[in-house]
DSSP file (Angstrom, degrees, kcal/mol; ACC not computed):
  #  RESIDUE AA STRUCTURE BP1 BP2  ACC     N-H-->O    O-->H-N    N-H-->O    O-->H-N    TCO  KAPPA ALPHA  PHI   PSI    X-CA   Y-CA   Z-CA
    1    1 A X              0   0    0      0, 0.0     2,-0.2     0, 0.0     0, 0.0   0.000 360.0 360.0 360.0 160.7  -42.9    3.8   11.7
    2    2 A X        -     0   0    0      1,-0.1     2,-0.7    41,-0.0    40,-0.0  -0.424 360.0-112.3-105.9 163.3  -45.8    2.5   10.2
    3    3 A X        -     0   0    0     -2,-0.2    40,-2.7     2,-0.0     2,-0.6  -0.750  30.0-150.6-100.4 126.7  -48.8    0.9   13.0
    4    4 A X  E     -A   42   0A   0     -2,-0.7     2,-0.5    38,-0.2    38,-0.2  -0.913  13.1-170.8 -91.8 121.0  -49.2   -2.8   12.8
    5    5 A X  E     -A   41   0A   0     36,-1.6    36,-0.8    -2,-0.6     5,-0.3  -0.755  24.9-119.2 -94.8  82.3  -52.3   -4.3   13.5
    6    6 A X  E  >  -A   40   0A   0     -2,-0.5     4,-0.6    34,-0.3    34,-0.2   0.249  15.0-130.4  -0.9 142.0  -52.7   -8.3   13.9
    7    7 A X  H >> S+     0   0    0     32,-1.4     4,-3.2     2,-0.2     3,-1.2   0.903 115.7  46.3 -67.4 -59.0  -55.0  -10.2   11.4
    8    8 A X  H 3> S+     0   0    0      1,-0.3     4,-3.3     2,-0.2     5,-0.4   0.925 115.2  45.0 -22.5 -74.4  -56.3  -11.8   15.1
    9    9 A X  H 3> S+     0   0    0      1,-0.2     4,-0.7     2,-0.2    -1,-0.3   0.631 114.3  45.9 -44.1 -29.4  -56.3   -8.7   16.5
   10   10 A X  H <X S+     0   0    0     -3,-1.2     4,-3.1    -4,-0.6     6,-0.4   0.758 109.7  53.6-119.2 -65.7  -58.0   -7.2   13.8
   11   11 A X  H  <>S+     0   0    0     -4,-3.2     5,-1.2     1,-0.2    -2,-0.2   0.795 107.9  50.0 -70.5 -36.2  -60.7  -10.0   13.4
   12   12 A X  H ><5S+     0   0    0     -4,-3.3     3,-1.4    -5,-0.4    -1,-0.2   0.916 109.3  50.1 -86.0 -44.0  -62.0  -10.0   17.1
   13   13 A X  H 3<5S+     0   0    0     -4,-0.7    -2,-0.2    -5,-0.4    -3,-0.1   0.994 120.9  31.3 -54.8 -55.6  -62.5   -6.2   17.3
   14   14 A X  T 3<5S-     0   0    0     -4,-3.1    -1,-0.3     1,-0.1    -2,-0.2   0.102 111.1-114.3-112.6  38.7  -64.4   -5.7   14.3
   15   15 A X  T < 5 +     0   0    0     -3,-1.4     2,-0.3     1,-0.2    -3,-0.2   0.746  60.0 162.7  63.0  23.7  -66.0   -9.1   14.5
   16   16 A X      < -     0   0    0     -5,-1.2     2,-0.4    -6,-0.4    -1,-0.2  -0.602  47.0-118.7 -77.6 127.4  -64.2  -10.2   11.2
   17   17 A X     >  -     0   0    0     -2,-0.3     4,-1.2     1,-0.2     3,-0.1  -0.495  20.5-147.9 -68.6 121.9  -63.7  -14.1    9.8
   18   18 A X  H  > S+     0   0    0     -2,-0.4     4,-1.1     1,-0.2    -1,-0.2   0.805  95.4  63.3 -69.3 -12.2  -59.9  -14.0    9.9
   19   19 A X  H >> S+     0   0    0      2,-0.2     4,-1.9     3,-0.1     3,-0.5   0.959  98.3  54.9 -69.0 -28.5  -60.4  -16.7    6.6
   20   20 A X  H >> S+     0   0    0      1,-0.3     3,-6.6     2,-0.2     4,-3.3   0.911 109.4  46.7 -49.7 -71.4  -62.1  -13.9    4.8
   21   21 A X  H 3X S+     0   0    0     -4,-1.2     4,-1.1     1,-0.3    -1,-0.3   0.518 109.5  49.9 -24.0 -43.0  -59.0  -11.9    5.5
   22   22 A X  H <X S+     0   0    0     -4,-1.1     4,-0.8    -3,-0.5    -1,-0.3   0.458 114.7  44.0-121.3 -26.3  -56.4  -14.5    4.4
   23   23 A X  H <X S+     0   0    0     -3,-6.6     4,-0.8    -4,-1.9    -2,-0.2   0.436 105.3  60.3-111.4  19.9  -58.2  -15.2    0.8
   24   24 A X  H ><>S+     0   0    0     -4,-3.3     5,-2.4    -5,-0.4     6,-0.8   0.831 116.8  33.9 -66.4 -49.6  -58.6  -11.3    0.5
   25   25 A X  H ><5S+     0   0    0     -4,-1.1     3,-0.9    -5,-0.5    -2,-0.2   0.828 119.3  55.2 -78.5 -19.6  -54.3  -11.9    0.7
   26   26 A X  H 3<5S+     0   0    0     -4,-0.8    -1,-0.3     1,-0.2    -3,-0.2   0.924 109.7  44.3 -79.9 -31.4  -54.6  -15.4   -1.3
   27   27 A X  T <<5S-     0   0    0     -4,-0.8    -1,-0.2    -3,-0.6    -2,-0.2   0.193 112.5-115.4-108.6  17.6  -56.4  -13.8   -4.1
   28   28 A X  T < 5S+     0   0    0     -3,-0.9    -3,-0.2    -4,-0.2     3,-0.1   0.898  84.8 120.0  67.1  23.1  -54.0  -10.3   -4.6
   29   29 A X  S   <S-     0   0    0     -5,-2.4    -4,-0.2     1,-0.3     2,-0.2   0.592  81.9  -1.0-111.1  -6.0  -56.7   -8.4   -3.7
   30   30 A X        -     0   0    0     -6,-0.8    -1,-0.3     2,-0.1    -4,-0.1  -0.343  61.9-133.9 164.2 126.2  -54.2   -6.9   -0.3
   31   31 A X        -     0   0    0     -2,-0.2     2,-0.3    -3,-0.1    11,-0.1   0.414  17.0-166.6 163.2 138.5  -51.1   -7.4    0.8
   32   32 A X        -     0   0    0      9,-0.1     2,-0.8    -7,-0.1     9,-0.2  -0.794  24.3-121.3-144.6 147.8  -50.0   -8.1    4.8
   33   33 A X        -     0   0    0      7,-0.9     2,-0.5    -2,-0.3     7,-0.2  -0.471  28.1-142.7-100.6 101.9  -46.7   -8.0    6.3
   34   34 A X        -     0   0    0     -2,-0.8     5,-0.2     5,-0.2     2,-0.1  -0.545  18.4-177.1 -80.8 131.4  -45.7  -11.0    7.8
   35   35 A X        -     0   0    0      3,-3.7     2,-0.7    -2,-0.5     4,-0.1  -0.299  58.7 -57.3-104.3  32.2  -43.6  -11.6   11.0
   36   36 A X  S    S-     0   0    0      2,-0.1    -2,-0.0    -2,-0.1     0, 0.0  -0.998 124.0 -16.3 106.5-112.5  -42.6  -14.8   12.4
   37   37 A X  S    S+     0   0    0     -2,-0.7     2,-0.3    -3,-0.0    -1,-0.1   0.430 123.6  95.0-100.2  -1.3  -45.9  -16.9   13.0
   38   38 A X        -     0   0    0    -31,-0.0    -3,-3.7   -32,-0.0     2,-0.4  -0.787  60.0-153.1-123.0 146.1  -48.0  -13.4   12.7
   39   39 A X        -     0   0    0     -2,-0.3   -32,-1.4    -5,-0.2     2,-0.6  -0.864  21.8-164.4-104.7 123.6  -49.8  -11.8    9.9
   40   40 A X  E     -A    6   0A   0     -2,-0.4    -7,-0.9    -7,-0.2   -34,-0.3  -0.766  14.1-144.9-125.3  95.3  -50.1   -7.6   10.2
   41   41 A X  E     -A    5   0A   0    -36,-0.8   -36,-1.6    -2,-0.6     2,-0.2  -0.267  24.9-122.9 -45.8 125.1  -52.2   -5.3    8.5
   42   42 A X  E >   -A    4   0A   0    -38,-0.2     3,-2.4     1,-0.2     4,-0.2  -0.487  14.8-128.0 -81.9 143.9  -50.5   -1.9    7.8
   43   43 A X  G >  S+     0   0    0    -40,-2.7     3,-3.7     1,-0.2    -1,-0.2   0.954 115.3  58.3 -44.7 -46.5  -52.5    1.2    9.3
   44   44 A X  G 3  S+     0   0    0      1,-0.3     4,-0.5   -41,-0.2    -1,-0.2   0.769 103.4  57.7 -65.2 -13.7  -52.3    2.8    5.5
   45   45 A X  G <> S+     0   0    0     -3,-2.4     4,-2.1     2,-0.1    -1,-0.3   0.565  80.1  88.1 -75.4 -23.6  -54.2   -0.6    4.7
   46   46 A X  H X> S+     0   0    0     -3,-3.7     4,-0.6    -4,-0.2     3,-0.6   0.817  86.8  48.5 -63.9 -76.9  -57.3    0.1    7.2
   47   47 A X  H 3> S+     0   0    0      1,-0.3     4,-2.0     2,-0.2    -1,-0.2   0.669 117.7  42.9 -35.5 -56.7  -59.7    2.3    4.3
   48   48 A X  H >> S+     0   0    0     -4,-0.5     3,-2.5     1,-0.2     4,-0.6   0.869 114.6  47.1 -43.8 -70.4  -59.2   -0.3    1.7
   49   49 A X  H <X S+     0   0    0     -4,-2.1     4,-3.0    -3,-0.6     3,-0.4   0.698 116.5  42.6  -2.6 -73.3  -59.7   -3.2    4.0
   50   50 A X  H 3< S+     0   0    0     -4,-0.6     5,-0.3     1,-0.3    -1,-0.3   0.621 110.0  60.3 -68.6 -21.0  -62.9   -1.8    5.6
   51   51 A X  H XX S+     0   0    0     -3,-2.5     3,-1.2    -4,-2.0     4,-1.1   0.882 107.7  47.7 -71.5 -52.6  -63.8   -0.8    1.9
   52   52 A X  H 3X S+     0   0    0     -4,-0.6     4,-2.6    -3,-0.4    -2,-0.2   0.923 111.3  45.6 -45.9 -51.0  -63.5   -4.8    1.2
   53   53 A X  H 3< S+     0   0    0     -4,-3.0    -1,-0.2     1,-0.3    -2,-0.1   0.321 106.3  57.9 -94.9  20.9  -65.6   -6.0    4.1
   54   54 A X  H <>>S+     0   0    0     -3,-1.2     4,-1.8    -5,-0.1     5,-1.8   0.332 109.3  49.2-104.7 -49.0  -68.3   -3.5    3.5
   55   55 A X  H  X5S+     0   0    0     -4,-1.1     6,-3.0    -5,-0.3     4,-0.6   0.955 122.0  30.7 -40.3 -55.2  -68.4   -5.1    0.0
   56   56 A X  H  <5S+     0   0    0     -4,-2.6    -1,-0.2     4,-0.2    -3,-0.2   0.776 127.5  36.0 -91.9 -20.9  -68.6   -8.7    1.2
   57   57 A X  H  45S+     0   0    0     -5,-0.2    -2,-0.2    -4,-0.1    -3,-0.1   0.549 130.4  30.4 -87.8 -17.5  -70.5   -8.6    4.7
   58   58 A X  H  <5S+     0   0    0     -4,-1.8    -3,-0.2     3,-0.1    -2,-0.1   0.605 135.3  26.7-118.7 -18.7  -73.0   -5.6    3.7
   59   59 A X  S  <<S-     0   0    0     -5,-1.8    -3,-0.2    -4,-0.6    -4,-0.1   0.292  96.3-131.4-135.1  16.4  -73.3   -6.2    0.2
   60   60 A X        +     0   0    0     -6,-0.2     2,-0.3     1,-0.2    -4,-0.2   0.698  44.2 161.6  52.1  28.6  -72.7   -9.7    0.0
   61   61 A X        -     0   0    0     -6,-3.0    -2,-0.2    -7,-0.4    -1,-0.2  -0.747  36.6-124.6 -94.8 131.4  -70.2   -9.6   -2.8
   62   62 A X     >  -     0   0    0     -2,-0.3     4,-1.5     1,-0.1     5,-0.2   0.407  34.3 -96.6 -84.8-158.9  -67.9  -12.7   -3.2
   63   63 A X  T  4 S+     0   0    0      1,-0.2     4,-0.1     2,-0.2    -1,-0.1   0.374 124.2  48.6-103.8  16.6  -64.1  -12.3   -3.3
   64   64 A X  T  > S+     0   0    0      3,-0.1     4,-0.9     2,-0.1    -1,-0.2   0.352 111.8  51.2-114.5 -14.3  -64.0  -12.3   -7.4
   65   65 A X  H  > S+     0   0    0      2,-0.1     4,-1.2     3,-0.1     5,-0.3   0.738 108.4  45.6 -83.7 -21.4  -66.6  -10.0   -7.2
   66   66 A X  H  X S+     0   0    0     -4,-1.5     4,-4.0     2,-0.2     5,-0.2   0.922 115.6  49.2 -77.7 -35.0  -64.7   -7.8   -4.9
   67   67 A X  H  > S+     0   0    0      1,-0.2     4,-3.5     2,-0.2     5,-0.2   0.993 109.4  53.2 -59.2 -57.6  -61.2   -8.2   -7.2
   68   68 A X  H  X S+     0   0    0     -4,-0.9     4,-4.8     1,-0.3     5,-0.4   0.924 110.9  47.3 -50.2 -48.6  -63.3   -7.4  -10.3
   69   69 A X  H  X S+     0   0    0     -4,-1.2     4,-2.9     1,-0.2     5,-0.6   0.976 109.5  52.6 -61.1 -53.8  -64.6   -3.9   -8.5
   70   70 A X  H  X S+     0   0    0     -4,-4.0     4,-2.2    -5,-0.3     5,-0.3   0.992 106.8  51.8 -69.6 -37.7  -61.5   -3.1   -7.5
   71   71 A X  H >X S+     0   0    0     -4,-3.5     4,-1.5    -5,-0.2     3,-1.0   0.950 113.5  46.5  -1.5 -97.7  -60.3   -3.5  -11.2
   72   72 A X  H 3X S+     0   0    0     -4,-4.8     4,-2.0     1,-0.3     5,-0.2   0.753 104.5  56.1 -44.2 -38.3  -62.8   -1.3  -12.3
   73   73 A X  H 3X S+     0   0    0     -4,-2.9     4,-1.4    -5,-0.4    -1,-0.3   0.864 107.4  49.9 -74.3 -29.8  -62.5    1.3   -9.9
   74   74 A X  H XX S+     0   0    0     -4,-2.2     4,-1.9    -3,-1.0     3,-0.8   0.976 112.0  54.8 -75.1 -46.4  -58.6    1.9  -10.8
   75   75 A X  H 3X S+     0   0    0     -4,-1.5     4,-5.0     1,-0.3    -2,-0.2   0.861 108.7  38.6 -46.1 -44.2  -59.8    2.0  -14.3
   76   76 A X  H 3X S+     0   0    0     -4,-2.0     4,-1.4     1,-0.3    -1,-0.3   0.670 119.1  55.4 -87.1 -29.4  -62.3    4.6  -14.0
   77   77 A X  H <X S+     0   0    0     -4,-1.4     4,-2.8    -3,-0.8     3,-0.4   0.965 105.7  51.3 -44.8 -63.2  -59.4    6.1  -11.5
   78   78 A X  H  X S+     0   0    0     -4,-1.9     4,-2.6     1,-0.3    -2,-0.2   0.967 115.4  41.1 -61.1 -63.2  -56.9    5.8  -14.4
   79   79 A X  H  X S+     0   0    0     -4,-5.0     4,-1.8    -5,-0.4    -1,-0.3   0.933 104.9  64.0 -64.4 -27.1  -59.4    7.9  -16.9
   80   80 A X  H  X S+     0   0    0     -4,-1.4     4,-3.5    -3,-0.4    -2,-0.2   0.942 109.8  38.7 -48.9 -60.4  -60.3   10.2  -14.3
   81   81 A X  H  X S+     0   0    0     -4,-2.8     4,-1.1     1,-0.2    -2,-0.2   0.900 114.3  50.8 -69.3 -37.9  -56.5   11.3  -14.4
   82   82 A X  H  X S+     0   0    0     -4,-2.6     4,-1.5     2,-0.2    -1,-0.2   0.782 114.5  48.0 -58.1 -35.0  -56.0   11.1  -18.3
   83   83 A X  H  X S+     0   0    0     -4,-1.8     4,-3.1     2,-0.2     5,-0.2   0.980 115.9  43.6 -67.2 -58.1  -59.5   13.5  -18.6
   84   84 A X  H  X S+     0   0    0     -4,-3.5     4,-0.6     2,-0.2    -2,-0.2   0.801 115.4  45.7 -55.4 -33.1  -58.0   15.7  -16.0
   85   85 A X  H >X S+     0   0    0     -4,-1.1     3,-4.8     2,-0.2     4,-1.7   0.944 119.2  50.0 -77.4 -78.4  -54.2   15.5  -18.0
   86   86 A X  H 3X S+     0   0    0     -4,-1.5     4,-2.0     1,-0.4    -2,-0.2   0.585 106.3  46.4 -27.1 -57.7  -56.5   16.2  -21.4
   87   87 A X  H 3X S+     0   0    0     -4,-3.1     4,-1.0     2,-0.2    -1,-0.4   0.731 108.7  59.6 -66.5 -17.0  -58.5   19.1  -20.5
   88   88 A X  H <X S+     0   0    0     -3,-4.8     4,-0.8    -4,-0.6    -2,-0.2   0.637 112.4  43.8 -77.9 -29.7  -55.2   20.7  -19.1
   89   89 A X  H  < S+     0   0    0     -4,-1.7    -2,-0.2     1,-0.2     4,-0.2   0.924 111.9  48.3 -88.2 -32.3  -54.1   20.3  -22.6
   90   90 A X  H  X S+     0   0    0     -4,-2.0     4,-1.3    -5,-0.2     3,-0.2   0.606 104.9  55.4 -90.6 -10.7  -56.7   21.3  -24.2
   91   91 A X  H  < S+     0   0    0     -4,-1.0    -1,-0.2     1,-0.3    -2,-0.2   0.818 104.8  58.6 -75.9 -28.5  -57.3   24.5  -22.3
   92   92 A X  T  < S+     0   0    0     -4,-0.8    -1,-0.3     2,-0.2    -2,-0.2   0.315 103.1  51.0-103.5  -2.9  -53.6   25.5  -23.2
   93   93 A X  T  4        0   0    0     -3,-0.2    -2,-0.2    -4,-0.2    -3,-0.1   0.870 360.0 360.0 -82.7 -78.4  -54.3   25.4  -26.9
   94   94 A X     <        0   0    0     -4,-1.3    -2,-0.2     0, 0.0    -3,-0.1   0.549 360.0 360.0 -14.6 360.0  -57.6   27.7  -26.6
């Protein structure tokens, strides 16, 4: 079973504004599984998350700026694996 953390919880440890969190989940940019009155971040969630709030607390990047990055970084994900598929292809014709 997967470890649920509170948004609360979550926000007091590591000194987070629980609104950022909530328009990270208003804008699609990640997901939290809600429970009655409580909002829960999944453990598999933490790297992204912490990936976010480095973005917007250390590097001061707004929450369209953060959407846009993460975009871009699955693109450049997405080609990474199509380069990798391609040279695989291209080795086997040599």
């Amino acid at each position: 079973m997967a470890t649920l953390i509170t948004l609360k919880e979550y926000s007091i440890q590591y000194n987070i504004e629980p609104e950022f969190l909530l328009e990270l989940e208003e804008s699609g940019i990640i997901f939290f599984q809600e429970e009655g009155e409580e909002k829960y971040i999944l453990e598999e969630q933490l790297s992204e998350l912490e990936r976010y709030i480095r973005f917007y607390y250390d590097l001061n990047i707004n929450i369209e700026g953060i959407d846009a990055i993460r975009h871009l970084l699955a693109k450049v994900a997405e080609m990474e694996r199509e380069i990798k598929m391609l040279r695989g292809q291209l080795h086997l014709h040599q």
